[in-house]
N, CA, C and O atoms as a CHARMM CRD file, in Angstrom:
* protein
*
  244
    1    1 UNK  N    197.73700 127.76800  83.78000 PROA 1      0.00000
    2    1 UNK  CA   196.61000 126.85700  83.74000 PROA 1      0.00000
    3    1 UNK  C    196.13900 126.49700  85.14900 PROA 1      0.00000
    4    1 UNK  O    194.97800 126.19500  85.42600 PROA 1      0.00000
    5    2 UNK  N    197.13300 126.55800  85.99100 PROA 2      0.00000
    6    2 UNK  CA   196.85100 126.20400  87.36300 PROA 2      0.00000
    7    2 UNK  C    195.98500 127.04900  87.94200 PROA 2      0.00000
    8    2 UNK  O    194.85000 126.70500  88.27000 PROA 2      0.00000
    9    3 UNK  N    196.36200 127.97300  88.07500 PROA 3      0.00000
   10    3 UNK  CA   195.55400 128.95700  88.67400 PROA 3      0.00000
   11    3 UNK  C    194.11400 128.94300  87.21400 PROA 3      0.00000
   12    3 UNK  O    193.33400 128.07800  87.61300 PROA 3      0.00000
   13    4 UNK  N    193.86300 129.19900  86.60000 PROA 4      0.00000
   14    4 UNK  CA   192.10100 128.81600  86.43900 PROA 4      0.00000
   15    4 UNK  C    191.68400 127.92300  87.00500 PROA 4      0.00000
   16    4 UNK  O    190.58300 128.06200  87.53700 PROA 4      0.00000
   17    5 UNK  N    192.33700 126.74200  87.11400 PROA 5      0.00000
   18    5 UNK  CA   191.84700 125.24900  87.81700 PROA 5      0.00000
   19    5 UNK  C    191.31800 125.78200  89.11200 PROA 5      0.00000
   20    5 UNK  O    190.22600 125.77800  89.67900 PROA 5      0.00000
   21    6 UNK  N    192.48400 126.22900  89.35000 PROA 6      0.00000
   22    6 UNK  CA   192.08100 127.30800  91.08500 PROA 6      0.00000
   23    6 UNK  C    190.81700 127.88600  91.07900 PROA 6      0.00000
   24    6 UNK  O    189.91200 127.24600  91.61500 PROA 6      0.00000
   25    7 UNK  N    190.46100 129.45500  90.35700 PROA 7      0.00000
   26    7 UNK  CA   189.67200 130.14700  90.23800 PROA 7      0.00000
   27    7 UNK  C    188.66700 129.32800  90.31400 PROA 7      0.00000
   28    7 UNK  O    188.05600 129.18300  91.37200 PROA 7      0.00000
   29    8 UNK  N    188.19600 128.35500  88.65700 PROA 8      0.00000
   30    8 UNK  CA   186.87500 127.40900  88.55000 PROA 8      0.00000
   31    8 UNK  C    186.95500 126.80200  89.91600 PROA 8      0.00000
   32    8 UNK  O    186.07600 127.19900  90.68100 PROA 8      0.00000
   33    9 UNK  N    187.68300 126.05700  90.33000 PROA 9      0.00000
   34    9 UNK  CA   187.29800 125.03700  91.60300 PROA 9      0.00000
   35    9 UNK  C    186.53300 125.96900  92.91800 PROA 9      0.00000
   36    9 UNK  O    185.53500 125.63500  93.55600 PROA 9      0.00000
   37   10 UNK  N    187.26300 127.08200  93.05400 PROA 10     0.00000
   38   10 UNK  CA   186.95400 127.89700  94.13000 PROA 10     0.00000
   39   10 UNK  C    184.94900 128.51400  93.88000 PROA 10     0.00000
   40   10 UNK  O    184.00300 128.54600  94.66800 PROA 10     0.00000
   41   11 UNK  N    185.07000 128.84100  92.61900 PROA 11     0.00000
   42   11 UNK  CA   183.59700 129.34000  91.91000 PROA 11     0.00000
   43   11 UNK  C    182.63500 128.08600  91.67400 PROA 11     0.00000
   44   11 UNK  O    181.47800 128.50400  91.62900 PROA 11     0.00000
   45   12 UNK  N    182.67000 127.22700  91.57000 PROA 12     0.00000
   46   12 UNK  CA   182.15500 125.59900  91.79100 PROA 12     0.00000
   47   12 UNK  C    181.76500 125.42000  93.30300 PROA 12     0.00000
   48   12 UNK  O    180.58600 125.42300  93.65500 PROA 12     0.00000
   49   13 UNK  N    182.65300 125.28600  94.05000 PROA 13     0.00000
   50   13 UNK  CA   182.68000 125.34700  94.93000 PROA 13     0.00000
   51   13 UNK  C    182.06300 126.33800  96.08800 PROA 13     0.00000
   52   13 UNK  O    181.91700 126.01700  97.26800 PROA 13     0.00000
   53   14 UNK  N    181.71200 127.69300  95.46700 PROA 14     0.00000
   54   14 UNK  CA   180.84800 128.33200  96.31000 PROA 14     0.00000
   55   14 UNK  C    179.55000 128.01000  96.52200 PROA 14     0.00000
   56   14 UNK  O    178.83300 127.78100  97.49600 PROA 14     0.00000
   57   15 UNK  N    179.37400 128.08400  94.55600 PROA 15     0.00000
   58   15 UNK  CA   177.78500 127.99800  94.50200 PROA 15     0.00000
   59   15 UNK  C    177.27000 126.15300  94.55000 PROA 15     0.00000
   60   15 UNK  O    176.15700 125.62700  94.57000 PROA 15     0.00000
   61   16 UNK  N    178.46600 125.66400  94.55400 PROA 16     0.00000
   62   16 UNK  CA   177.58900 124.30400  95.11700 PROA 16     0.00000
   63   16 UNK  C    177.25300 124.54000  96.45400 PROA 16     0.00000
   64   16 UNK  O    176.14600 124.23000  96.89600 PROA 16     0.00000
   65   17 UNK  N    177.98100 124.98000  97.02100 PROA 17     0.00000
   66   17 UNK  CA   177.39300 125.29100  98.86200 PROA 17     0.00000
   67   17 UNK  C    176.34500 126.15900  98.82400 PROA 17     0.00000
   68   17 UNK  O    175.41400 126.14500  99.62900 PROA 17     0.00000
   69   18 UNK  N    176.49200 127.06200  97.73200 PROA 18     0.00000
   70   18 UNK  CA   174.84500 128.34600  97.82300 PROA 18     0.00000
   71   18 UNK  C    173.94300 127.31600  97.52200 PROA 18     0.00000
   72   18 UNK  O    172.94700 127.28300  98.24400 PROA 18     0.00000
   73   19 UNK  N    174.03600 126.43700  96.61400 PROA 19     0.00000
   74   19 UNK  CA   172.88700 125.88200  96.07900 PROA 19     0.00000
   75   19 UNK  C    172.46100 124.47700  97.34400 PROA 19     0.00000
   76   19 UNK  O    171.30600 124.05200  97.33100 PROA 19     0.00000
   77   20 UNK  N    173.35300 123.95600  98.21900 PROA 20     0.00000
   78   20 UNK  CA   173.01100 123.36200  99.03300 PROA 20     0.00000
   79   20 UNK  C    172.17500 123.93700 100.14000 PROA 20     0.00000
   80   20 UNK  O    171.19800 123.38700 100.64900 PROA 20     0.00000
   81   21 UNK  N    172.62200 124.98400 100.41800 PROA 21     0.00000
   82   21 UNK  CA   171.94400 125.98000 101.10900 PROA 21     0.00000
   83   21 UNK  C    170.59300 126.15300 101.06200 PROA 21     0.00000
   84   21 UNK  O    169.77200 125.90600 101.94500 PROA 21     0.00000
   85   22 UNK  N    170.40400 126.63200  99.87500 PROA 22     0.00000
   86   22 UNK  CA   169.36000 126.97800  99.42000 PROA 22     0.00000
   87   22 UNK  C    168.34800 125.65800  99.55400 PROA 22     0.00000
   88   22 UNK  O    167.36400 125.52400 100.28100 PROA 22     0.00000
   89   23 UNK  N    168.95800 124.70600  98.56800 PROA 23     0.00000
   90   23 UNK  CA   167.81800 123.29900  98.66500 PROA 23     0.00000
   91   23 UNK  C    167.52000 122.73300  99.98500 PROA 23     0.00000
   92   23 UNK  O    166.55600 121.97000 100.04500 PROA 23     0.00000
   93   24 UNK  N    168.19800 122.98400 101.07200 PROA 24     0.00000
   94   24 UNK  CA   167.89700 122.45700 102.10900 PROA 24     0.00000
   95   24 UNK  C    167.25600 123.28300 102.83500 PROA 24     0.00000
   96   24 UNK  O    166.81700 122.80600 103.88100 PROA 24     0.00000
   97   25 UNK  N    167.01000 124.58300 102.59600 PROA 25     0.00000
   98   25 UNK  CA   166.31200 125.54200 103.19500 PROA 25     0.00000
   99   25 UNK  C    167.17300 126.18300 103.99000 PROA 25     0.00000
  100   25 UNK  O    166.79000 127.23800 104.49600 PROA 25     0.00000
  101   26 UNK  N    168.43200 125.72100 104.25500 PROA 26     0.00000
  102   26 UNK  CA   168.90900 126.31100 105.25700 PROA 26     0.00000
  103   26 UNK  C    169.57200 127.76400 104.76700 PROA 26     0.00000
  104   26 UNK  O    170.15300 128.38400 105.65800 PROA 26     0.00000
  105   27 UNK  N    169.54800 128.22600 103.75100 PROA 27     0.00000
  106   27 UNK  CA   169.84500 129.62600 103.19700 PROA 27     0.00000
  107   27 UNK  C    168.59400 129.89400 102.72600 PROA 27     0.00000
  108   27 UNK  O    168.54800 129.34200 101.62700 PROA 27     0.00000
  109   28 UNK  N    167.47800 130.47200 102.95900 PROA 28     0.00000
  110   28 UNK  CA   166.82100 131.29100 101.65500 PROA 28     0.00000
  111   28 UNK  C    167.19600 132.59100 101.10500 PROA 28     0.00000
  112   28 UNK  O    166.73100 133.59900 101.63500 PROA 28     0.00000
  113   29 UNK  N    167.65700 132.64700 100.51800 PROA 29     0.00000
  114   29 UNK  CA   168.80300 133.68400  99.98700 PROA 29     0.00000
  115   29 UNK  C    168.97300 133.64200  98.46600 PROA 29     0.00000
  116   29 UNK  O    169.34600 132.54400  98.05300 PROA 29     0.00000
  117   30 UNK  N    168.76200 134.70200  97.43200 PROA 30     0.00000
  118   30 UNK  CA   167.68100 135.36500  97.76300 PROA 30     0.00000
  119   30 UNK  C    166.05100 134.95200  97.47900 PROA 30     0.00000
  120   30 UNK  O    165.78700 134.25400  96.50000 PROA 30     0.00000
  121   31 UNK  N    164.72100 135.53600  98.61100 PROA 31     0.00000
  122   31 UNK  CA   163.54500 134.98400  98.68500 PROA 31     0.00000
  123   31 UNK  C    163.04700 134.89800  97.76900 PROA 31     0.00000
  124   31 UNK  O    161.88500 134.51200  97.89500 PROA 31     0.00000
  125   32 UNK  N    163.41700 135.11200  96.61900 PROA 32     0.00000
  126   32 UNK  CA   162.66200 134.97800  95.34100 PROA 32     0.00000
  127   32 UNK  C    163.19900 133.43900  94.51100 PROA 32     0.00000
  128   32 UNK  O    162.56400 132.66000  93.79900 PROA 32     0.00000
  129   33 UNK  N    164.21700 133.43500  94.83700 PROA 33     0.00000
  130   33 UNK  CA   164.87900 132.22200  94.49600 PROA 33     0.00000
  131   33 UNK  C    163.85900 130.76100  94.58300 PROA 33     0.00000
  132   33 UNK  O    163.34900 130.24500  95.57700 PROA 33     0.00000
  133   34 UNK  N    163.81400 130.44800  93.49300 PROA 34     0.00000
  134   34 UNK  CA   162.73900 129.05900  93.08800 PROA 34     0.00000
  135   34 UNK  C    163.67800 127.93000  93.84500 PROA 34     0.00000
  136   34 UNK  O    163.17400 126.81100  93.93900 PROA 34     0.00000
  137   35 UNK  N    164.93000 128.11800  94.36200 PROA 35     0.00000
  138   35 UNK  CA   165.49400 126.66600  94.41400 PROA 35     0.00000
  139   35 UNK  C    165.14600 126.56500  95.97400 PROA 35     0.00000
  140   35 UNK  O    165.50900 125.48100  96.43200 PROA 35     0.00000
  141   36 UNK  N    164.42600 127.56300  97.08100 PROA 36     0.00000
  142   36 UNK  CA   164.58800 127.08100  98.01000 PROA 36     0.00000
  143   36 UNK  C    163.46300 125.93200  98.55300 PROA 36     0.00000
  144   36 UNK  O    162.30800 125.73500  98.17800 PROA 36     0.00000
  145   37 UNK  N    164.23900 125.28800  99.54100 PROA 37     0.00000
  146   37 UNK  CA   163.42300 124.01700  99.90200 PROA 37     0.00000
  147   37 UNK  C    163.03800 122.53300  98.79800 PROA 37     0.00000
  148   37 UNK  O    162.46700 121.49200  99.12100 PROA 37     0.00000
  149   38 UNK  N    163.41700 122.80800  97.88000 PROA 38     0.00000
  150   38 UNK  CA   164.11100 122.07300  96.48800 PROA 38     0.00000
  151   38 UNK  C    164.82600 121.41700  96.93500 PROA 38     0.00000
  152   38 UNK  O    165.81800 122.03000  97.32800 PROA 38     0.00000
  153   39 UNK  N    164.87000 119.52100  97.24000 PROA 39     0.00000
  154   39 UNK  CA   165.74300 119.21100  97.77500 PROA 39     0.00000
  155   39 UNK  C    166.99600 118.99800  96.39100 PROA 39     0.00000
  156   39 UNK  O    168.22400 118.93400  96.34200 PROA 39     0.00000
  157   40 UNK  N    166.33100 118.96600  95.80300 PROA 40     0.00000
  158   40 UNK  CA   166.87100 118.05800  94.08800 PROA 40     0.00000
  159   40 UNK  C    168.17500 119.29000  93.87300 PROA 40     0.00000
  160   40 UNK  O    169.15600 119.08200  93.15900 PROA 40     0.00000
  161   41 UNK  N    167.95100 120.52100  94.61100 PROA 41     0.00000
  162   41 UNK  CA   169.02400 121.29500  94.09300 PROA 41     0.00000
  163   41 UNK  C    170.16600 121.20400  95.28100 PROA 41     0.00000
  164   41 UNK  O    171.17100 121.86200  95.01100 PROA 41     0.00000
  165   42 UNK  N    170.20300 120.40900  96.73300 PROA 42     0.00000
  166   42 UNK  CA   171.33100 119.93500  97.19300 PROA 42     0.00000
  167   42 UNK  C    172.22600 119.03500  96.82100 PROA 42     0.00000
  168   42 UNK  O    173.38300 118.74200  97.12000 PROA 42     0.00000
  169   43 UNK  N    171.20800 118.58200  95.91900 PROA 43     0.00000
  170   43 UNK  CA   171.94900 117.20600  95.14300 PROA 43     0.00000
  171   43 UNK  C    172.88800 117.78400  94.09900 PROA 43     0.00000
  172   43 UNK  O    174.03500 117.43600  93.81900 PROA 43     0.00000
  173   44 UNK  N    172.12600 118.75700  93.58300 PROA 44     0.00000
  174   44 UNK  CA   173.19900 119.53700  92.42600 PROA 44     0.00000
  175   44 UNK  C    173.94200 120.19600  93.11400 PROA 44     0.00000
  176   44 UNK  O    175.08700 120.03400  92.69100 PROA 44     0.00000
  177   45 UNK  N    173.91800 120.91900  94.02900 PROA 45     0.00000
  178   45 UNK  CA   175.08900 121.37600  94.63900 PROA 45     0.00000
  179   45 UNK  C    175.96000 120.85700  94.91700 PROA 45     0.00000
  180   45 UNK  O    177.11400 121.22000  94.69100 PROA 45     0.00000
  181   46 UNK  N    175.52500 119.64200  95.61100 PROA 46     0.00000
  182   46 UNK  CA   176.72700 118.60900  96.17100 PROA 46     0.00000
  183   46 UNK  C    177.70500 118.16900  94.91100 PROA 46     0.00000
  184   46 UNK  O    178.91700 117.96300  94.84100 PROA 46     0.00000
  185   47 UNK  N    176.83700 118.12800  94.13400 PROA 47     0.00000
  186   47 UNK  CA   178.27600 117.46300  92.67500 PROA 47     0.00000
  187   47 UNK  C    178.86300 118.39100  92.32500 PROA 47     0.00000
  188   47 UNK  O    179.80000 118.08600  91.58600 PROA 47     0.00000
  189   48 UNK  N    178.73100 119.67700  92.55500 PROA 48     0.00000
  190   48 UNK  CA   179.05300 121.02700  91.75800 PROA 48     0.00000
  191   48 UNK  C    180.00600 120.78100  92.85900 PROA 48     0.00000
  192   48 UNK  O    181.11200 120.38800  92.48600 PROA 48     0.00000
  193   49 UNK  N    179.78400 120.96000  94.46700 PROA 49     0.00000
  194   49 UNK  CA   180.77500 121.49800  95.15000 PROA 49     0.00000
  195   49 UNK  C    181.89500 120.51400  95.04700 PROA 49     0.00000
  196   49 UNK  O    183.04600 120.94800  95.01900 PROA 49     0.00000
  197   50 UNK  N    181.67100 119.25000  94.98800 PROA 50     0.00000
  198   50 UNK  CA   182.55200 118.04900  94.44100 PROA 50     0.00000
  199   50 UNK  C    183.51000 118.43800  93.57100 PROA 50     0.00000
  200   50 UNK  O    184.70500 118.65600  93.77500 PROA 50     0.00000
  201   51 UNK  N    182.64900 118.52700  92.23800 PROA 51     0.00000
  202   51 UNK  CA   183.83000 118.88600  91.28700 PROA 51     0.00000
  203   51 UNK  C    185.04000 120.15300  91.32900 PROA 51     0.00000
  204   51 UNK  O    186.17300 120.12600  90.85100 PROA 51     0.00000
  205   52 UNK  N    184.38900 121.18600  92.03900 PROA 52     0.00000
  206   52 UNK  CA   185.06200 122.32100  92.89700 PROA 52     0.00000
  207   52 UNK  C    186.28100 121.43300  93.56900 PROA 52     0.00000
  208   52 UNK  O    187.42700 121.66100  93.18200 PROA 52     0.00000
  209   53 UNK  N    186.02100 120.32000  94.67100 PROA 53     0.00000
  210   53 UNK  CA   187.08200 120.78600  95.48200 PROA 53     0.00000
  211   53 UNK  C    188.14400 119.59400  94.64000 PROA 53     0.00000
  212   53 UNK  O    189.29900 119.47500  95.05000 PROA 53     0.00000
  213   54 UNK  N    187.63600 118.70900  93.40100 PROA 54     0.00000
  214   54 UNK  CA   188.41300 118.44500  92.42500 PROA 54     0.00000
  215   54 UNK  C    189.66000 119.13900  91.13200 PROA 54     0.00000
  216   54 UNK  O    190.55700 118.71900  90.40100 PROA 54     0.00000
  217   55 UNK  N    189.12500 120.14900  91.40400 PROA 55     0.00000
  218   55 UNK  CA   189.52700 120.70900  90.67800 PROA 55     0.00000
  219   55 UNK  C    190.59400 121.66800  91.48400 PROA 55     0.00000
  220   55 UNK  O    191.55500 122.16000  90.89200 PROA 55     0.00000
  221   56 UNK  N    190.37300 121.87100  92.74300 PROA 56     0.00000
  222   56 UNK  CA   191.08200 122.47300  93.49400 PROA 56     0.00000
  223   56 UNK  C    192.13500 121.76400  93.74900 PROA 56     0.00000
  224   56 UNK  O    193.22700 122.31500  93.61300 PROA 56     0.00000
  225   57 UNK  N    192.08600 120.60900  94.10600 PROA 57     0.00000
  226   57 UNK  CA   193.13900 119.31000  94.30600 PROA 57     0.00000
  227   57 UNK  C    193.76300 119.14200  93.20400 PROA 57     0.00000
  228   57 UNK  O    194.91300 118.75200  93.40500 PROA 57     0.00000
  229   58 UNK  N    193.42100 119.30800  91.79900 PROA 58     0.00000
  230   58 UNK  CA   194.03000 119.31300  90.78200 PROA 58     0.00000
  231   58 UNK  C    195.39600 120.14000  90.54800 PROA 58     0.00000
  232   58 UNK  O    196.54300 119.84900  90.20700 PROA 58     0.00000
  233   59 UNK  N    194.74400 121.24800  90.88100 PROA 59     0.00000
  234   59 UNK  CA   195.57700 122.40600  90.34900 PROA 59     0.00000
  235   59 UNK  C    196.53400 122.83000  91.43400 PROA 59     0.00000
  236   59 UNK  O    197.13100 123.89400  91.27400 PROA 59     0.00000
  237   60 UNK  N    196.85400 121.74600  93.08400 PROA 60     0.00000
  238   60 UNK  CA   197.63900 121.79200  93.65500 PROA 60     0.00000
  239   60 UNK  C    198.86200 120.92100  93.23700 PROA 60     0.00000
  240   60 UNK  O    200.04400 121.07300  93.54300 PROA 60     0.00000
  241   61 UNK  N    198.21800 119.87600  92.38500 PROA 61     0.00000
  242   61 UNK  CA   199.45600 118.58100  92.55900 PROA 61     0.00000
  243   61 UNK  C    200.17200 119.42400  91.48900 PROA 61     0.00000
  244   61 UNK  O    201.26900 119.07100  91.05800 PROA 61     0.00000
């Protein structure tokens, strides 16, 4: 069980940073992508990457 906790947290955790990326403009990646310059999708990233590094902390204790 630990290790999925792992896996999900790590996969949470990317794409909350892609998606911060992206909303802040500071990734446009890829240019077709509707989320860039979207600030509303750093915000979702940020909770995504949150729950990521929750879940990562989880599945250490």
């Amino acid at each position: 069980m630990s290790k999925l906790l792992l896996i999900l947290g790590l996969l949470a955790l990317a794409v909350g940073l892609l998606w911060i990326g992206q909303g802040t403009g500071a990734l446009p990646w890829p240019q077709s992508s509707f989320m860039i310059g979207q600030i509303q999708w750093a915000g979702y990233g940020a909770a995504l990457a949150a729950l990521g590094l929750i879940l990562i902390w989880q599945c250490q204790r």
